[in-house]
C-alpha positions, 0 to 999 in steps of 0.5 A: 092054079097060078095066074101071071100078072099081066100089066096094061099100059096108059095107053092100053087103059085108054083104048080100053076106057074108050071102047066103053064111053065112045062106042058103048060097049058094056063093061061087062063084055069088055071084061069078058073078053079081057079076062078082066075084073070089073072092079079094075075096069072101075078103078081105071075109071077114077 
């Protein structure tokens, strides 16, 4: 199984960042929806 790489703009990085500092969201769920591994989410963070 192949997966293409997906790319997310600063912007995107932000609104995604945002949804977990401004609106509580977990980082689990929002990697969920995402399909997005928590160690990136982390490394957005720093």
């Amino acid at each position: 199984m192949s997966r293409t790489r997906r790319f997310f703009s600063p912007e995107d990085k932000v609104a995604i960042l945002r949804k977990h500092f401004l609106e509580g969201v977990p980082v689990s769920e929002i990697c969920k929806q995402l399909d997005l591994n928590p160690a990136q989410f982390y490394n957005w963070q720093r």
